[in-house]
Structure formats: structure tokens, C-alpha cells
C-alpha positions as CSV (number, residue, x, y, z in Angstrom):
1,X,4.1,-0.1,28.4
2,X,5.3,2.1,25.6
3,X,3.9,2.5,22.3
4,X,5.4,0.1,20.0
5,X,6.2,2.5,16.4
6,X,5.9,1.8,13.0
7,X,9.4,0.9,12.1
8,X,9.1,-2.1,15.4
9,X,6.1,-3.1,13.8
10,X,7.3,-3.5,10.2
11,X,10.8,-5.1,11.4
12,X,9.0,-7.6,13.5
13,X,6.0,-8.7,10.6
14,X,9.1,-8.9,8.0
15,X,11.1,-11.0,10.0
16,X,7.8,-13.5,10.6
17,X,7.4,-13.3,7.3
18,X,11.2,-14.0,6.8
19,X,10.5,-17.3,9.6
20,X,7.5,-18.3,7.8
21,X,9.0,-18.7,4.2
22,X,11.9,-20.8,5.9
23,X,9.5,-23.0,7.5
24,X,7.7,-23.0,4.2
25,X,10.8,-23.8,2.6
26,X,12.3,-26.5,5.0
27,X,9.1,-28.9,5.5
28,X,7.1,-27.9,2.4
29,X,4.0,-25.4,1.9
30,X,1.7,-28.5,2.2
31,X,3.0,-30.1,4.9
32,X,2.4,-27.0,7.1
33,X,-0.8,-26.5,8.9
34,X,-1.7,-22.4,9.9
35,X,-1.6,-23.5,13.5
36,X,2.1,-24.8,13.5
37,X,3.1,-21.6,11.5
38,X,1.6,-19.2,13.7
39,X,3.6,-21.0,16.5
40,X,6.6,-21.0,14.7
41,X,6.4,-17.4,13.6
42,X,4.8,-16.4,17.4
43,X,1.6,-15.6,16.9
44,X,-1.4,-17.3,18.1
45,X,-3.8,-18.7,15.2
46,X,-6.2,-16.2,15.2
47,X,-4.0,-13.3,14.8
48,X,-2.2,-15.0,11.9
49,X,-5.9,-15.3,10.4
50,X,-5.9,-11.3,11.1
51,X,-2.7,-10.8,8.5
52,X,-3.3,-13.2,6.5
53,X,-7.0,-14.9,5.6
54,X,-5.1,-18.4,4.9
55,X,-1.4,-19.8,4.3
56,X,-1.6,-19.3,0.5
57,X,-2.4,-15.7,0.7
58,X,0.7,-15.8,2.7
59,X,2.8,-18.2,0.0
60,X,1.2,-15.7,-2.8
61,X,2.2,-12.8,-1.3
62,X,6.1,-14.6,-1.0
63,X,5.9,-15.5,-4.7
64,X,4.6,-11.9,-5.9
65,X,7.2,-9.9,-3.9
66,X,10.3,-11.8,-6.0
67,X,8.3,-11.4,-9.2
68,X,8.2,-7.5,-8.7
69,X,11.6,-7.8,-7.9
70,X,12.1,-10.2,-10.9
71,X,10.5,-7.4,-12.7
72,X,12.9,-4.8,-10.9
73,X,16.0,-6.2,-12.4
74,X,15.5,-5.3,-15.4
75,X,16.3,-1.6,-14.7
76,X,19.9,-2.1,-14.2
77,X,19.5,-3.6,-18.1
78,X,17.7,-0.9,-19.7
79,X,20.4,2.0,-18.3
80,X,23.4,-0.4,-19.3
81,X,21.6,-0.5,-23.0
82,X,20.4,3.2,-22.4
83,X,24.8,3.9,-22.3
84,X,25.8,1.6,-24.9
85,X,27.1,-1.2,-22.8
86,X,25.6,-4.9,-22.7
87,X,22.5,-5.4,-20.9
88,X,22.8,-9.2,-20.3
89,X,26.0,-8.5,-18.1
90,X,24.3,-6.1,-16.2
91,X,20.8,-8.7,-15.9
92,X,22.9,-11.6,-15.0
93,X,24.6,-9.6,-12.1
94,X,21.2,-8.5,-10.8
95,X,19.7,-11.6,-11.2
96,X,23.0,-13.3,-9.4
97,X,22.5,-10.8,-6.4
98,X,19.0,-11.3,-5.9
99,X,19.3,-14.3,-5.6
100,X,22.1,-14.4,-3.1
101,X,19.6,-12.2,-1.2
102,X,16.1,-14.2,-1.6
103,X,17.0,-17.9,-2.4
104,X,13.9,-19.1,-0.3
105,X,11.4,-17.1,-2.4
106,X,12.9,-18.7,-5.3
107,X,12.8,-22.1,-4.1
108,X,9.2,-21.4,-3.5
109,X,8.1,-19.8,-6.4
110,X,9.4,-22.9,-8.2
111,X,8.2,-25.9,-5.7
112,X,5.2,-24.5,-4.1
113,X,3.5,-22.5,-7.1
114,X,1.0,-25.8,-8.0
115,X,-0.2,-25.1,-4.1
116,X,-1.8,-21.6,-5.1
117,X,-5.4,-21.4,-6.0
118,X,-6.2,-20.9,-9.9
119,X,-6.6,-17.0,-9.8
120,X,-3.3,-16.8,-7.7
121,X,-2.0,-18.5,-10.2
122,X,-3.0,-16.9,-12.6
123,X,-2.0,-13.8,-11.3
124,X,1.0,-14.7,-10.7
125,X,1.4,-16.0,-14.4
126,X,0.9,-12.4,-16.1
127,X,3.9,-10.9,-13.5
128,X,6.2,-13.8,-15.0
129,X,5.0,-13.3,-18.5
130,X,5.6,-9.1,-18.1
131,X,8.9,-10.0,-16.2
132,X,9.8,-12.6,-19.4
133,X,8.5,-9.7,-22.3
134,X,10.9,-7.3,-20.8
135,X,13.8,-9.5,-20.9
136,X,13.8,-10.7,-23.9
137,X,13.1,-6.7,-25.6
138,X,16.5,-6.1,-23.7
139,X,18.6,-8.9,-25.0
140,X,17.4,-9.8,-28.4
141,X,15.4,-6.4,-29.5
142,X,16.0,-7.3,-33.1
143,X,14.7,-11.1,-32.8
144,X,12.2,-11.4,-35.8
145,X,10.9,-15.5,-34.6
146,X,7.5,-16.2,-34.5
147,X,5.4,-14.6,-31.4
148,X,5.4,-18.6,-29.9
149,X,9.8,-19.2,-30.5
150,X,9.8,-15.9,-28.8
151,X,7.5,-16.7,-25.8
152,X,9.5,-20.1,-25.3
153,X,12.6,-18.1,-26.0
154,X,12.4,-15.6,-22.9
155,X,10.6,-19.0,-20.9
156,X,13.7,-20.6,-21.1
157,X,16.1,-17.8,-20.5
158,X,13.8,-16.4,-17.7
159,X,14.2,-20.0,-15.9
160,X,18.1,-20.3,-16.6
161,X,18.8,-16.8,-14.8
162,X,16.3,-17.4,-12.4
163,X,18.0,-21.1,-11.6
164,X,21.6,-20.9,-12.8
165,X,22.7,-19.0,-9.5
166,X,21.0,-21.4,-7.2
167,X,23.3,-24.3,-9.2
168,X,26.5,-22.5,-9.5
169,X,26.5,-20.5,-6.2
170,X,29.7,-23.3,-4.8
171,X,31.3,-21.4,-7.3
172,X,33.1,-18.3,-6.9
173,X,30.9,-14.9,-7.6
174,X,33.3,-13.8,-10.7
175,X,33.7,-17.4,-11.8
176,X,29.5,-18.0,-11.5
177,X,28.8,-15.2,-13.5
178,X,31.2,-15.5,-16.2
179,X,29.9,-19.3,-16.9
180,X,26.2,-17.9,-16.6
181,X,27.4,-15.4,-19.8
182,X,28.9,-18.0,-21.6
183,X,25.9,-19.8,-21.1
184,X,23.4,-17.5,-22.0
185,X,25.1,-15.8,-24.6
186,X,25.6,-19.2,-26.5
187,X,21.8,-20.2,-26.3
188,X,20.5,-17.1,-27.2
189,X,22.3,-16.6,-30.3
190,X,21.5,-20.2,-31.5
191,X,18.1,-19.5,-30.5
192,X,17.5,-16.6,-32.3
193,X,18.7,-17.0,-35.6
């Protein structure tokens, strides 16, 4: 039999992973039991147990990769400021496409998230609160509220780019992201005042 490389091995555990989140997604993280995902995924049990020591490790894992990618779009923000240009255009975009691309993790990041243990979640909790201080340093720099407005502040936009494509995504890409501006621009700036 020939050696199986690197690349083989990392394609195949991405796409379980990849089967695992929709399975996750489709029934519910607590509706599925280890033994019905390792069948699903192809792996027996015990090999699952190998990767991964239980299904939330698993469902954490899921839920940090989109935070560090959560945390990634904010690059395309800081250069667009960085050149003079708007950085909530450029966060909205990014935000718009990642989404396209992982609309599982999102969903459970949002639904499963209570399933995690307490130090998963709490974790998980300091990515979104990093993720949410970024943001709001690029859109509103200047805001002089209160340290809480300002925590509630990026809360709230953090959840609206984070949701908005999900709810507008029968729309049309150009269409979508224009109403996600408008949006977002007019909360903002009643916000922070």
C-alpha cells in the first residue's frame, strides 16, 4: 500500500471536520452522540476519541477557527484606514465573504456556544471581546462614551456584521452590502454621539 502524505492526510481530516460541523449543524450539537459522528465522518469511535478527547473539543475547536478569522478581517480595515479610504466598507465586505464561505461555523458559534464547558467558554469569550475592541478602534477611533456604551457599542455591531449576511444573503452581493452600510453607518453614528 503506499504511504498516504501529508497534504492526503490534512484534505481528508478537514473535510471530516467540514462533515462533522454539517451534521452538527443539521440535527444540533446536543442531539449528536460521538458514536453517530464518528460514523458519519468515517471513523470508528475510538479513533475519533484519538483527535478529539470529546465532541465539544471538537465544537470548540469549530467556534475558535471563525473567531480567528473574525479576528482576521479586520486586516483588510486597518490598510483601507492605513490609505485614507473607509474601513467599514472594507469590514463589511470581509465580513460578507466569510461568511459566504463558513455559514455553518457561524450558525454554531451562535446556537451551540451554551453546549461548551465554562473555560471553553470563556475562552472563547476573550477571542470575541479582542475581535469586538478591534472593530470598534477602526470604525469609531474618536468615540469618547463611557468604557460600558462602548463595550455594548462594538457587541452590537460585532453581532449585526456577523448576522446581517446570513439574513440578507437572498439578496444580491452589491445590493446586500450596500443595505449592510446603510445599516451600520446609521447606527453607529446615533450610537456614538
Amino acid at each position: 500500500m503506499p504511504p498516504v502524505n501529508a497534504a492526503m492526510r490534512c484534505a481528508n481530516f478537514e473535510e471530516r471536520r467540514d462533515r462533522a460541523m454539517a451534521l452538527f449543524a443539521e440535527k444540533g450539537f446536543g442531539q449528536v452522540s460521538m458514536r453517530e459522528l464518528a460514523a458519519h465522518i468515517g471513523l470508528t469511535a475510538g479513533s475519533l476519541y484519538h483527535h478529539f478527547p470529546s465532541k465539544q473539543d471538537l465544537l470548540y475547536d469549530l467556534i475558535e477557527e471563525l473567531y480567528e478569522e473574525l479576528q482576521a478581517t479586520l486586516e483588510p480595515g486597518r490598510r483601507a484606514m492605513a490609505s485614507g479610504r473607509s474601513a467599514l466598507a472594507c469590514l463589511i465586505a470581509a465580513h460578507w465573504q466569510l461568511h459566504a464561505e463558513r455559514p455553518l461555523q457561524f450558525r454554531l458559534a451562535a446556537r451551540d456556544f451554551c453546549c461548551l464547558s465554562e473555560a471553553q467558554q470563556t475562552r472563547l469569550a476573550l477571542l470575541r471581546k479582542r475581535y469586538e475592541t478591534g472593530l470598534l478602534r477602526l470604525i469609531a477611533p474618536q468615540a469618547k462614551l463611557p468604557d460600558a456604551a462602548l463595550a455594548a457599542t462594538a457587541q452590537v455591531v460585532a453581532t449585526l456584521l456577523n448576522q446581517l449576511p446570513g439574513m440578507l444573503k437572498t439578496l444580491p452581493e452589491e445590493q446586500g452590502l450596500g443595505l449592510m452600510e446603510s445599516l451600520l453607518v446609521g447606527g453607529i453614528e446615533r450610537a456614538l454621539r
